[in-house]
N, C-alpha and C positions, 0 to 999 in steps of 0.2 A: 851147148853155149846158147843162149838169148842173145838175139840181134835185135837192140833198138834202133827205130832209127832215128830217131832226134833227140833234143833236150826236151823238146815241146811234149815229145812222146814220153818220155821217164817222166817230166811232172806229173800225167796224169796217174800215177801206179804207186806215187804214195799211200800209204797204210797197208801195201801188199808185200807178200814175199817176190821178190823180182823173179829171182833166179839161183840155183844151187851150185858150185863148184864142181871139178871133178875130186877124188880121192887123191889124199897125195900120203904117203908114207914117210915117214922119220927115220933116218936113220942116225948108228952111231955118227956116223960122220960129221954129217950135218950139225951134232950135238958138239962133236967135238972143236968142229970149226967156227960154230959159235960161241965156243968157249974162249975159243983164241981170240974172236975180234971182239969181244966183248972183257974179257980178264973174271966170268964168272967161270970157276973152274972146280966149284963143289961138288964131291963125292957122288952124291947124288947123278950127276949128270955125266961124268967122265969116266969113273972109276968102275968098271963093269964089275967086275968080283965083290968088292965090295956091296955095290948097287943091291948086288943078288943078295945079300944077307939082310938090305936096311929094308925099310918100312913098306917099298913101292913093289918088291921082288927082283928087279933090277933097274935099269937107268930110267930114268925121264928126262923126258926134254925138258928146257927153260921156260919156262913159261912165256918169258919174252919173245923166246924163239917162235913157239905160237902165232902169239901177237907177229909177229913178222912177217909172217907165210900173209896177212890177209891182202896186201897186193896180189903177189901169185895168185890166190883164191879168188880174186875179181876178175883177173882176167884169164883166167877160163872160163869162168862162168858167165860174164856178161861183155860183151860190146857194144860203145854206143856211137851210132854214124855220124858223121857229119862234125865232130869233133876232132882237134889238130892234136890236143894233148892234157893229160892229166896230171894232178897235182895232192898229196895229201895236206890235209888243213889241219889235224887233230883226231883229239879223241874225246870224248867227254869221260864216257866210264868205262873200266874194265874189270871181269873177274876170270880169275884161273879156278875155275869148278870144280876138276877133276885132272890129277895128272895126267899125260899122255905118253907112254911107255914107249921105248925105242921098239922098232918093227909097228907102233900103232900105224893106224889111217885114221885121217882125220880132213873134213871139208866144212866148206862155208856156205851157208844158208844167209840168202845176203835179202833182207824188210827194206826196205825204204822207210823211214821216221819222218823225213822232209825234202824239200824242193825247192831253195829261192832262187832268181836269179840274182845275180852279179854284176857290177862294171865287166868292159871286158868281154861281152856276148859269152858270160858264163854262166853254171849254173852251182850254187852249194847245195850238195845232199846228205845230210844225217842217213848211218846205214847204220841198223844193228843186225851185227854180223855173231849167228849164234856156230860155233868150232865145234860143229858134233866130230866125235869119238866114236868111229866103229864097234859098237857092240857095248857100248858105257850106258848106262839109263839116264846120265846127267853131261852134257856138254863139256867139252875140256875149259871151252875158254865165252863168254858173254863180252862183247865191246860196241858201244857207240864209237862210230867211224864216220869222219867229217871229210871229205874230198870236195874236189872243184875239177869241173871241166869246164874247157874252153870249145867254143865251136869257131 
């Protein structure tokens, strides 16, 4: 994990890679329970028998589900001091690159894009956060990721 320790500090590390996530693996579970709070509940991602015959060799996660983990993925990877608490703002863009198969690992490689400050004694950062895929040549998942900290 990266210890910043201020806003003042993270502005300067724009156009850099900050910080990388730990590994986090997918399981059915996880697949399946966001099958439930979400109502997507296609073959693809629930139906393991199936799975195994279609297109991927068996399940994949949602892609959304992906997209989801990138909280999680920020805070392992990074903390920053002197801040009370964090907020998501948005996204600009996302792409789902490459499936991510149940049993994957996969983490986040978290750039800094930008740095403004805020009303609020805060700061907005554009992060593109690239989802490598243990052992994939092409990332699961590419997103602009817009957050706000308050100090």
């Amino acid at each position: 994990m990266r210890i910043i320790a201020s806003l003042e500090e993270l502005a300067g590390l724009v156009g850099q890679e900050v910080a990388v996530s730990d590994w986090l693996t997918i399981t059915q579970e996880q697949v399946n329970l966001f099958a439930e709070a979400t109502g997507d509940h296609q073959w693809i991602h629930v139906d393991v028998e199936k799975a195994k015959a279609g297109p991927f060799g068996g399940p994949i996660a949602h892609g959304y589900l992906t997209l989801s983990l990138l909280p999680r993925m920020f805070e392992t990877a990074l903390r920053i001091e002197g801040t009370r608490m964090g907020v998501n703002y948005g996204l600009n863009k996302v792409r789902f690159t490459t499936p991510v198969p149940v049993g994957g690992r996969v983490r986040g490689h978290l750039f800094l894009l930008a740095c403004e400050p805020i009303e609020g004694r805060g700061m907005q950062m554009t992060w593109k956060v690239t989802v490598e895929l243990e052992g994939a040549d092409k990332p699961a998942c590419i997103a602009e990721s817009i957050a706000r900290r308050y100090a």
